[in-house]
C-alpha positions as CSV (number, residue, x, y, z in Angstrom):
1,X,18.2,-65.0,-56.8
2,X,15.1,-62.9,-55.1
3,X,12.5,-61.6,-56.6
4,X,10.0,-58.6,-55.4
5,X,6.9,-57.7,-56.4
6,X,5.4,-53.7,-57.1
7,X,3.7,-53.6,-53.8
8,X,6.9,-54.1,-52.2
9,X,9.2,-52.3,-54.0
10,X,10.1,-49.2,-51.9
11,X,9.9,-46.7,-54.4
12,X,5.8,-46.9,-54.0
13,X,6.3,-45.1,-50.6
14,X,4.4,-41.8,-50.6
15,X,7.6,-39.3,-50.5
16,X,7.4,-36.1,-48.1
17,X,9.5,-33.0,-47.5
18,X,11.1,-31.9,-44.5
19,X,8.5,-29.3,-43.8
20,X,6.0,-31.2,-44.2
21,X,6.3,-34.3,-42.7
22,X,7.6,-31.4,-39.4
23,X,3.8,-30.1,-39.9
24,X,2.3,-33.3,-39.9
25,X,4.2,-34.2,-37.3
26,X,3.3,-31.3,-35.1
27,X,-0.8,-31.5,-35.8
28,X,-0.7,-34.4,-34.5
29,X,1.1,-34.1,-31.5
30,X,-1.1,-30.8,-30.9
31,X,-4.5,-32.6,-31.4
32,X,-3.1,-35.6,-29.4
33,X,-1.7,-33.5,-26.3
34,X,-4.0,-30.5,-26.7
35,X,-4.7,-30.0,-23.4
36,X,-2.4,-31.9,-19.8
37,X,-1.4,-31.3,-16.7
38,X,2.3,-32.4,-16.3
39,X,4.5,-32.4,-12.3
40,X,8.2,-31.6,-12.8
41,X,10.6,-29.3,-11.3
42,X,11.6,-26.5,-13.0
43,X,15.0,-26.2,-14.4
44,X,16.9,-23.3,-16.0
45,X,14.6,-20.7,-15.4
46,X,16.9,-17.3,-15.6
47,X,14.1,-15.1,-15.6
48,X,11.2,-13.6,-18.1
49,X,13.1,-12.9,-21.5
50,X,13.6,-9.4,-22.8
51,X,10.7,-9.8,-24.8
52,X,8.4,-10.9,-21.7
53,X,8.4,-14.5,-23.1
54,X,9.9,-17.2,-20.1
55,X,12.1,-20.1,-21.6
56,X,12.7,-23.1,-18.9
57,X,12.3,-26.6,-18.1
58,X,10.7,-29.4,-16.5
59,X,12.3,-32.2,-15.1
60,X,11.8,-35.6,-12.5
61,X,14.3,-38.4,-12.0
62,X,14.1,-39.6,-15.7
63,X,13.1,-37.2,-18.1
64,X,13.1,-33.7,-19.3
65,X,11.0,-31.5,-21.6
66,X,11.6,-27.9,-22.8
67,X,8.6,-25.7,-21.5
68,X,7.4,-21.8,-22.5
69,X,5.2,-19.4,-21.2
70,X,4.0,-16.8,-23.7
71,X,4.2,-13.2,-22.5
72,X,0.2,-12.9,-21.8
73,X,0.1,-16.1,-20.0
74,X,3.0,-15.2,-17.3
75,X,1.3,-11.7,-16.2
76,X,-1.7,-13.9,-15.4
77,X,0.2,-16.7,-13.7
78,X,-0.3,-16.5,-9.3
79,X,3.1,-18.0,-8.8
80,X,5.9,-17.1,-10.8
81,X,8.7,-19.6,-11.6
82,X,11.4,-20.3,-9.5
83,X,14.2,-22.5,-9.9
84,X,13.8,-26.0,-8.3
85,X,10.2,-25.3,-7.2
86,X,8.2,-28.5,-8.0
87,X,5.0,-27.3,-9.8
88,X,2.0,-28.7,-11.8
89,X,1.8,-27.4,-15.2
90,X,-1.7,-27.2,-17.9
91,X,-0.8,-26.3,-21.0
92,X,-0.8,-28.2,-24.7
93,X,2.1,-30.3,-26.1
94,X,3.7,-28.9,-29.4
95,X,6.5,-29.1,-31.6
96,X,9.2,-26.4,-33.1
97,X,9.8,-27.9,-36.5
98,X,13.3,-25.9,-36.9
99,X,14.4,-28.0,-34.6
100,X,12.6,-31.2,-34.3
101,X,12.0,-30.8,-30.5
102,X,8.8,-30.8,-28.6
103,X,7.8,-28.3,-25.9
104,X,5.1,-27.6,-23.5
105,X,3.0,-24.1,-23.8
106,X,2.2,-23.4,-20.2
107,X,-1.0,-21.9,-20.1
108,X,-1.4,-21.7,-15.9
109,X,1.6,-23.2,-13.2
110,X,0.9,-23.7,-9.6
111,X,2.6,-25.5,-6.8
112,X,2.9,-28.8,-6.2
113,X,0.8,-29.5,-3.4
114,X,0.8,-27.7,-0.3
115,X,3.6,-29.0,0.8
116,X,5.6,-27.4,-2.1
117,X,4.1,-23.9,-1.0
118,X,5.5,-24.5,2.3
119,X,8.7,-25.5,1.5
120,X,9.0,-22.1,-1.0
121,X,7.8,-20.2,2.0
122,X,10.4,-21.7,4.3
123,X,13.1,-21.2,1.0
124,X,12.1,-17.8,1.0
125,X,11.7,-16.8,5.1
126,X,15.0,-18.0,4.9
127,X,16.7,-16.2,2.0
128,X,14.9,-13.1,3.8
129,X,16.3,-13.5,7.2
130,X,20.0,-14.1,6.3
131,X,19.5,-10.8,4.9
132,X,18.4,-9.4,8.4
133,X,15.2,-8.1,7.3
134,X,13.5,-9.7,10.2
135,X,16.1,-8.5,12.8
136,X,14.5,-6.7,16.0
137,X,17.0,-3.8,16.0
138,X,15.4,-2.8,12.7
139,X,12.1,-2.8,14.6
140,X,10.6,0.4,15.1
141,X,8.7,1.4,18.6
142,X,4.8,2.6,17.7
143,X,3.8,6.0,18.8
144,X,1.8,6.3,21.9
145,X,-1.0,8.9,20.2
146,X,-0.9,9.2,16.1
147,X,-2.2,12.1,14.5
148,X,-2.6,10.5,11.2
149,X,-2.8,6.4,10.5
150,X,-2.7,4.7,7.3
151,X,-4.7,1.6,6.2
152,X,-3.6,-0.3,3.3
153,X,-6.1,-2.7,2.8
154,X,-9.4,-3.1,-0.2
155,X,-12.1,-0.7,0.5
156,X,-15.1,-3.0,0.2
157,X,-14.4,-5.8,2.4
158,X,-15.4,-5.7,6.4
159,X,-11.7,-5.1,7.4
160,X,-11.5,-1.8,7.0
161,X,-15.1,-1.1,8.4
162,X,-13.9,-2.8,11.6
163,X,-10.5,-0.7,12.2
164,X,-12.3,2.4,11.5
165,X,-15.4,1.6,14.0
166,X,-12.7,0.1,16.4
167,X,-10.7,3.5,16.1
168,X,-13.7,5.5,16.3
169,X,-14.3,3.7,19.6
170,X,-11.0,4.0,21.4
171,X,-9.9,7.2,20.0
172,X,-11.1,9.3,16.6
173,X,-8.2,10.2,14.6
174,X,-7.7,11.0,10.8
175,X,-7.2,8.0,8.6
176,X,-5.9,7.8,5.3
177,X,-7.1,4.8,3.4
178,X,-5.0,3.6,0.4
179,X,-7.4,1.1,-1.7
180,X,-5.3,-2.2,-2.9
181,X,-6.4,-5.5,-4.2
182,X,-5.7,-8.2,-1.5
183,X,-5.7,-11.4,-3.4
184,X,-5.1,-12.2,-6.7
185,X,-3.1,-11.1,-9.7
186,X,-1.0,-7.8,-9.1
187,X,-2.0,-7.8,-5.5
188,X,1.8,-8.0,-4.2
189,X,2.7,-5.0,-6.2
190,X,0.1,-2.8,-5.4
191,X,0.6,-3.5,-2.1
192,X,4.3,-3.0,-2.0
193,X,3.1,0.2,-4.0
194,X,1.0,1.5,-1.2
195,X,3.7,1.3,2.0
196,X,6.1,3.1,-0.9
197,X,3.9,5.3,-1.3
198,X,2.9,6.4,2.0
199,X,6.4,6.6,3.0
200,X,6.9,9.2,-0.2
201,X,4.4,11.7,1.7
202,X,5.8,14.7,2.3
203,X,5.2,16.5,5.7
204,X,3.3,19.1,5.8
205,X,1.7,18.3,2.2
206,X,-2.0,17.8,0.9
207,X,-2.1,14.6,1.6
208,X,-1.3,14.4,5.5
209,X,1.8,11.5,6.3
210,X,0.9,8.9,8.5
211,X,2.6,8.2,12.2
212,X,1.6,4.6,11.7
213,X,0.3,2.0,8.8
214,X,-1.5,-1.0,9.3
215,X,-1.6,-3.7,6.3
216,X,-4.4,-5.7,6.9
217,X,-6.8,-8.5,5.0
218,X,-8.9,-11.0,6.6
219,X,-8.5,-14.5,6.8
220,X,-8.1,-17.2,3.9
221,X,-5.9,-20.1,2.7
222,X,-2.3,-20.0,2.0
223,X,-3.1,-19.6,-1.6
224,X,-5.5,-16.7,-0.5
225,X,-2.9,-15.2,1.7
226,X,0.2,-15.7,-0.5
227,X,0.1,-12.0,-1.9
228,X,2.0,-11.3,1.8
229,X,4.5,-13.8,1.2
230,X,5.9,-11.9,-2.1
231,X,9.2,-10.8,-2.1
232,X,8.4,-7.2,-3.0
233,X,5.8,-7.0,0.0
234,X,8.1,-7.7,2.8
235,X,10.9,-5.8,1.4
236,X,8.8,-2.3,1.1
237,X,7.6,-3.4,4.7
238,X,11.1,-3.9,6.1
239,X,12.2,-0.5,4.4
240,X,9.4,1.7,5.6
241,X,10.5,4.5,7.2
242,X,7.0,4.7,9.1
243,X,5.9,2.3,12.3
244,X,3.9,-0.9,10.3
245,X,1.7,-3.1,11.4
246,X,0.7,-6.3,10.2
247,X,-2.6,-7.5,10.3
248,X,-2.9,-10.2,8.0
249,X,-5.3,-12.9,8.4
250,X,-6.4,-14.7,11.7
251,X,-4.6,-15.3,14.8
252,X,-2.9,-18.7,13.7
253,X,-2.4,-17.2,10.0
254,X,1.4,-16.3,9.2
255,X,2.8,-14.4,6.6
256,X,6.3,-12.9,5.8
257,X,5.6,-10.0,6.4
258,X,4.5,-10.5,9.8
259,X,8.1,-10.7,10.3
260,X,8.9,-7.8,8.7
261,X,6.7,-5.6,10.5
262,X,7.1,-3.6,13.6
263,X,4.7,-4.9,14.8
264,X,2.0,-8.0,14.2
265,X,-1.5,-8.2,15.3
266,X,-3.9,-11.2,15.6
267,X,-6.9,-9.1,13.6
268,X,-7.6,-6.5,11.5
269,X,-9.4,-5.3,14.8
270,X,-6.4,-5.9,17.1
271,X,-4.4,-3.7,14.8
272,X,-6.6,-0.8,15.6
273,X,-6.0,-1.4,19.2
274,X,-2.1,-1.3,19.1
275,X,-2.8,1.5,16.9
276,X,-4.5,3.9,19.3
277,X,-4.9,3.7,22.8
278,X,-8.6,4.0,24.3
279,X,-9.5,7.7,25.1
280,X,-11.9,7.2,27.9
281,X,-9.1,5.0,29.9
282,X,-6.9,7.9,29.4
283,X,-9.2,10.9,30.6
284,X,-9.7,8.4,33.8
285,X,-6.2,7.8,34.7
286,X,-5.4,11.8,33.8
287,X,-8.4,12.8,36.4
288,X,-6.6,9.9,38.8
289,X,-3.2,11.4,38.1
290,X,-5.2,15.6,38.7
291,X,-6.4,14.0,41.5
292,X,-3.5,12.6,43.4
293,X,-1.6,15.7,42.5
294,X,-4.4,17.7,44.9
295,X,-4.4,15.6,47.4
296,X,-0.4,15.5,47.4
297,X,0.1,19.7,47.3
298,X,-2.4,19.8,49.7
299,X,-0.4,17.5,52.0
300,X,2.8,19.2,51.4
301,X,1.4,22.5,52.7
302,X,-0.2,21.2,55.6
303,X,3.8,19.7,56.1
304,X,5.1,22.9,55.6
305,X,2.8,24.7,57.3
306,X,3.2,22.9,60.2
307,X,7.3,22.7,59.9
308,X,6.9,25.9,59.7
309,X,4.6,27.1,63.1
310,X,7.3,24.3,65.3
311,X,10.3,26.2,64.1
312,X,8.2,29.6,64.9
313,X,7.5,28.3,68.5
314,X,11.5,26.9,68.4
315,X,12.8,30.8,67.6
316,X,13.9,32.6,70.5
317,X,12.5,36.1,71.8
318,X,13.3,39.7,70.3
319,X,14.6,40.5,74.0
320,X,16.6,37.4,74.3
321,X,18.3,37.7,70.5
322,X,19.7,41.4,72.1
323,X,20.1,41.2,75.4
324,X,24.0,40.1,74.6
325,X,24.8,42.3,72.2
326,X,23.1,45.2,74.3
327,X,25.3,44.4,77.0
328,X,28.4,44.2,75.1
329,X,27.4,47.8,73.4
330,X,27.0,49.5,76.8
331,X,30.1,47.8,78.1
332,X,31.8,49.5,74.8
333,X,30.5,53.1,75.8
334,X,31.8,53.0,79.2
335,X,35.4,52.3,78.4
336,X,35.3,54.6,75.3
337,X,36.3,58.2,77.0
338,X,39.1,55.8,79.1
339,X,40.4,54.5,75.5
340,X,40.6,57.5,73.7
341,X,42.5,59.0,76.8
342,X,45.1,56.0,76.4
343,X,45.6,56.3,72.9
344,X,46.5,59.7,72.6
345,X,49.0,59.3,75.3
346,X,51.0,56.6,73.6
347,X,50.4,58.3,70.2
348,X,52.7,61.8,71.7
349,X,55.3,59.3,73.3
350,X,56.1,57.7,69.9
351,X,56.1,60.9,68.1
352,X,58.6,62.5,71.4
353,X,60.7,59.1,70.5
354,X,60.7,59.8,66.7
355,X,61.6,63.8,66.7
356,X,64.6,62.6,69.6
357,X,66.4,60.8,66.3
358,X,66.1,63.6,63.8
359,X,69.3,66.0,63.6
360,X,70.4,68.4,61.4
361,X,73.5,66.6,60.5
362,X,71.7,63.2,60.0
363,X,69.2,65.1,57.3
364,X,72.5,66.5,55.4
365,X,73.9,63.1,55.2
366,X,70.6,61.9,53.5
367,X,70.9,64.3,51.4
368,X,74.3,64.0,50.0
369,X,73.9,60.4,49.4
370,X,70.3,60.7,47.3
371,X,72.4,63.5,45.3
372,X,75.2,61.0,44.6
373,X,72.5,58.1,43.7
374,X,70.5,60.7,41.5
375,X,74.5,61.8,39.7
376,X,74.9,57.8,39.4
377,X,71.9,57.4,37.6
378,X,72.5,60.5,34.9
379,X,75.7,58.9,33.8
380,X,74.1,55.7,33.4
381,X,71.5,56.8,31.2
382,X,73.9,58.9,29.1
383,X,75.5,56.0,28.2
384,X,72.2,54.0,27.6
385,X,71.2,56.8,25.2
386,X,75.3,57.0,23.1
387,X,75.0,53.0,22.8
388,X,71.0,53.8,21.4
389,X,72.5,56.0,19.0
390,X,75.4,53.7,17.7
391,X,72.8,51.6,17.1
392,X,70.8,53.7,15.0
393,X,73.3,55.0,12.7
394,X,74.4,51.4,12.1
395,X,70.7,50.8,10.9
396,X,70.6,53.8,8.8
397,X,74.1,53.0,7.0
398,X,72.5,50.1,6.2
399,X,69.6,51.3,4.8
400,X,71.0,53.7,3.0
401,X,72.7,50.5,1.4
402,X,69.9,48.7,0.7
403,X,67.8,52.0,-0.8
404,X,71.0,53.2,-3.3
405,X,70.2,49.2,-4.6
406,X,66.3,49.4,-4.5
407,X,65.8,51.9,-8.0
408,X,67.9,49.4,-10.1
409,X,66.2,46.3,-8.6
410,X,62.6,47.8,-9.9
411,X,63.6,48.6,-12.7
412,X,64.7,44.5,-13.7
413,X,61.4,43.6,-12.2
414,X,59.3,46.4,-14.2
415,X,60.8,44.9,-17.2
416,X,60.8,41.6,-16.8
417,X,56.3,42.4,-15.6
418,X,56.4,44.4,-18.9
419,X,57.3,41.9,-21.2
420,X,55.0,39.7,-19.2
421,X,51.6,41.6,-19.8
422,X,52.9,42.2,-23.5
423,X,52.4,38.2,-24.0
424,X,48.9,38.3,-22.2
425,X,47.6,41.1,-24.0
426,X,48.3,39.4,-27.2
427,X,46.9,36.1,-26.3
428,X,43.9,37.6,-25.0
429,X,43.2,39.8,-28.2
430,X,43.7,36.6,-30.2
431,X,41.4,34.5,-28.0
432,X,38.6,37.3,-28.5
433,X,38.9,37.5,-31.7
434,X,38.3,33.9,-32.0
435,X,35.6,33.8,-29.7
436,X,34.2,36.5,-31.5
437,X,34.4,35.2,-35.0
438,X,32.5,31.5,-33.6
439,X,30.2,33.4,-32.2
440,X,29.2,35.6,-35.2
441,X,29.3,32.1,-37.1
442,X,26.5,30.7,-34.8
443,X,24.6,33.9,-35.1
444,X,24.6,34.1,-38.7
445,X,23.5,30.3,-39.0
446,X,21.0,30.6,-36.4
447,X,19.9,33.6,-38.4
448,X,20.0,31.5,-41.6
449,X,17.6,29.0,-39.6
450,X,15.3,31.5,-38.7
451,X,14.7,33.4,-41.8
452,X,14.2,29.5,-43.3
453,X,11.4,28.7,-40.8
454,X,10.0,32.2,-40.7
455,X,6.1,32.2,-41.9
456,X,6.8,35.5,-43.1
457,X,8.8,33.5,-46.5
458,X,5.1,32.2,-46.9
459,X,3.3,35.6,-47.0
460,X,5.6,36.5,-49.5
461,X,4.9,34.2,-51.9
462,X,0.7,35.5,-51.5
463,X,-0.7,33.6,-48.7
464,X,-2.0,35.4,-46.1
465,X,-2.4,34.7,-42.0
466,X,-6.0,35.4,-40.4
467,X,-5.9,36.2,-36.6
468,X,-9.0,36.8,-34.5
469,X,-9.2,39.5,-31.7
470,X,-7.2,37.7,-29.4
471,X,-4.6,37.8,-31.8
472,X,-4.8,34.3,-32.2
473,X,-4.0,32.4,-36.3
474,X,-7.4,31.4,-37.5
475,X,-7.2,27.8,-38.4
476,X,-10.1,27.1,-40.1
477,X,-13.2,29.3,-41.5
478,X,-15.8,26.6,-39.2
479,X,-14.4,28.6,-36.2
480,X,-15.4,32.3,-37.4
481,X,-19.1,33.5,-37.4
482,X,-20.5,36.3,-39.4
483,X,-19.8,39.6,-37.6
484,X,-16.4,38.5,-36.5
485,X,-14.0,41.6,-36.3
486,X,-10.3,39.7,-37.7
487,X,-7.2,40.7,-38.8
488,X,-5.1,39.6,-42.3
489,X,-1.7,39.8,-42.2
490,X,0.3,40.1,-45.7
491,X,4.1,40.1,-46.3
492,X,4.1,44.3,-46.4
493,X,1.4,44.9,-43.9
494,X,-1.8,43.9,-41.4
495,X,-5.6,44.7,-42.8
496,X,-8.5,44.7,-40.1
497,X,-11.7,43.1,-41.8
498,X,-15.3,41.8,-40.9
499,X,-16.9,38.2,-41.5
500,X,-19.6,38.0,-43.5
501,X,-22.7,35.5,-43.4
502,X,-21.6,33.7,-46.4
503,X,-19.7,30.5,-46.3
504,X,-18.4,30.5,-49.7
505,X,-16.7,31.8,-52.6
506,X,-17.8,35.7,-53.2
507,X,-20.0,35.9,-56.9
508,X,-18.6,39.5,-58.3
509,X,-22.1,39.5,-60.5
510,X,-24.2,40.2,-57.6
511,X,-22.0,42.5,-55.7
512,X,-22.1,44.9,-58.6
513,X,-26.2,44.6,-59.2
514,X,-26.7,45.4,-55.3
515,X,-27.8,49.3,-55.3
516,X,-25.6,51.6,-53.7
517,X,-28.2,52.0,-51.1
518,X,-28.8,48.4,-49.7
519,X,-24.7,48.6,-49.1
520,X,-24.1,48.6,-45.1
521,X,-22.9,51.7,-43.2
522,X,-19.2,50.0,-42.8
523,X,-16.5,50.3,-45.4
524,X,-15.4,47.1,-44.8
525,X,-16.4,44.5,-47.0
526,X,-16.8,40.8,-46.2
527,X,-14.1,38.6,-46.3
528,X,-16.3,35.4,-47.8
């Protein structure tokens, strides 16, 4: 047999509900864990939620605990979450009693060490290049001599002072600044906004487009500098239409988009450099380049000058070019009278040996047998032209055939079109007369709305609209002053009046006391 006393009996135990021992519960976890700093790799991030809250996890070897970041708190975080990056979290420890699980409120999350920045920015260079956004065929050749250069960069730090004094230096052109922060929260995205929106300028437009852009910052950390490395950056760098350079940070500094550029430069100041080329080096070589030109017409003249006095001196004399042909001319003279002599003796012997062979007999012969050819020919072409004639009252009988057919053939088809336009012309008076009646429907119901809206309903139940000179509805009797020429507008008709001095309510009493001679000159009364 056993035996228990009160104290130990278990029905002394204070009893609690659900809810509360949940709150109790979570106070004191809250005061406990109010404020630590917990290392883990994230796990099952998918992303901000739709209502801008982020739901994930942090992990190591052993353990796991649920984690949030509230709306506010992730627009102020520097890095955003990425799955498998190893970070360091500061936040407070708390509990979600629907559920009886405990979760970390992130408050601020940064990178494990610098070695975990590294290894996202090697994650991420990579990621970038399998895309080719850091292939050389998408790089883009700098022009020699821009009109127009834009500078994305903050206005107050000494970067920009130093590419505008450089370009000022080497070669004055117009520069378009485009202010951005270049560390901190948002940074990425306004830069990434800039390059966008220097590529959406218009040529020809207010603002004039740049031929170049240079995205510069001085130097920093990798935390200072990590702005560059954002996603967004380097893909509005590698789309930019326009010829980018990268100036980001010292010589040994590298960022992502130092790879996407066109091109990188050591300095802020080198950037200007590429950028423009130096005008004084370019008057001198022009003079050189005047110069050598000179020197090298003059030296062609004197060449051609003095080709052409050797071929002058190598030409042989006027006498010397004719003293052949003279010779052969006076050579042609002398035998002329001897040739013409010759000629017409051999022209009368071969017209003596021509007239020998014509006869009379031999011209009658000739004769006879062109008549015959000619007689040939007629009976030939009398029976071209009987054969022609066949042939043509062949095709007439045949029209004649087809033309005795043609009236009754029209006729079908006249009827057949009749019957035809018969059918349209009734469809198209019915589909009118649909038309029509939908239409007069929507008139009369647009009508109906009208009349229902109309202010003119209003007048006729005794208000009254007030417009001033302009024409325009008086709203309120603060916006008149006394003297003010106005128009009121009943349901049957318009009234011009006057405004009085009065702001209020007429008194009748005194209006009839006033003499007849204190009464103004106008006829109009006053409308307060």
């Amino acid at each position: 047999m056993s035996f228990f006393s009160d104290t130990d009996s278990p029905s002394n135990l204070a009893e609690y509900s659900v809810s509360e021992l949940s709150g109790s519960i979570k106070r004191t976890v809250e005061q406990a864990f109010d404020q630590v700093r917990v290392r883990g790799e994230i796990s099952g991030y998918r992303g901000p939620h739709s209502s801008g809250h982020a739901y994930f996890s942090l992990k190591d070897d052993k353990a796991r605990i649920d984690a949030v970041v509230w709306k506010g708190s992730f627009s102020r975080l520097r890095f955003k979450p990425e799955e498998g990056m190893e970070v360091i979290a500061t936040g407070k420890i708390t509990t979600f009693p629907g559920s009886s699980k405990y979760q970390i409120v992130i408050e601020t999350l940064e990178p494990a060490g610098a070695g975990a920045l590294m290894a996202l920015l090697e994650e991420r260079r990579r990621k970038l290049a399998a895309e080719g956004l850091f292939d050389t065929e998408r790089k883009k050749p700098l022009p020699f001599l821009p009109h127009v250069i834009g500078v994305v960069t903050s206005p107050t730090g000494a970067v920009i002072r130093d590419i505008l004094h450089r370009i000022s230096d080497r070669f004055p052109v117009h520069v378009v600044v485009w202010p951005v922060k270049v560390q901190g929260e948002g940074s990425g995205q306004e830069v990434a906004a800039a390059i966008e929106g220097f590529n959406a300028f218009a040529p020809g437009g207010p603002i004039p487009r740049p031929d170049v852009l240079i995205v510069a910052r001085g130097g920093g950390s990798l935390e200072d500098l990590w702005s560059f490395n954002d996603e967004i950056v380097v893909r509005a760098a590698a789309a930019s239409t326009i010829p980018l350079i990268s100036a980001v940070g010292h010589e040994t500094d590298w960022t992502l988009i130092d790879h996407a550029a066109d091109r990188r430069a050591p300095t802020p100041t080198g950037a200007a450099e590429m950028a423009v080329p130096v005008k004084a080096d370019l008057d001198a070589e022009i003079a050189s380049l005047a110069a050598r030109l000179r020197g090298a017409m003059a030296r062609q003249m004197d060449n051609r000058r003095q080709g052409a006095r050797a071929l002058a001196r190598a030409l042989p004399s006027l006498d010397q070019l004719l003293a052949l042909p003279r010779r052969r001319f006076d050579e042609a003279a002398a035998g002329l009278g001897r040739g013409l002599q010759m000629n017409t003796v051999g022209k009368r012997r071969a017209f003596e040996r021509t007239a020998a062979h014509l006869r009379p007999d031999m011209l009658l012969t000739r004769i006879a047998e062109r008549r015959q050819r000619v007689t040939d020919r007629l009976l030939r072409a009398e029976r071209i032209v009987e054969r022609r004639l066949d042939q043509m009252r062949a095709r007439l009988s045949a029209f004649d055939v087809s033309l005795r057919a043609t009236p009754a053939r029209i006729k079908a088809q006249t009827e057949r079109s009749g019957d035809r336009l018969r059918g349209l012309a009734l469809r198209a008076e019915s589909a009118l007369s649909a038309d029509l009646s939908r239409r007069r429907a929507l008139l009369q119901a647009q009508d109906r709305m009208l009349q229902s809206l109309s202010y003119r309903n209003v007048l006729k139940r005794g208000y009254a609209l007030v417009r001033d000179e302009e024409g325009a509805p008086v709203k309120g009797a603060a916006s008149l002053g006394p003297g003010r020429a106005i128009a009121i507008e009943f349901a049957d008709g318009t009234v011009d009046a006057v405004t009085g001095s009065g702001g209020g309510a007429p008194r009748r009493k005194a209006a009839k006391a006033e003499p007849e001679a204190e009464k103004p000159a106008s006829r109009q009364g006053s409308l307060f």
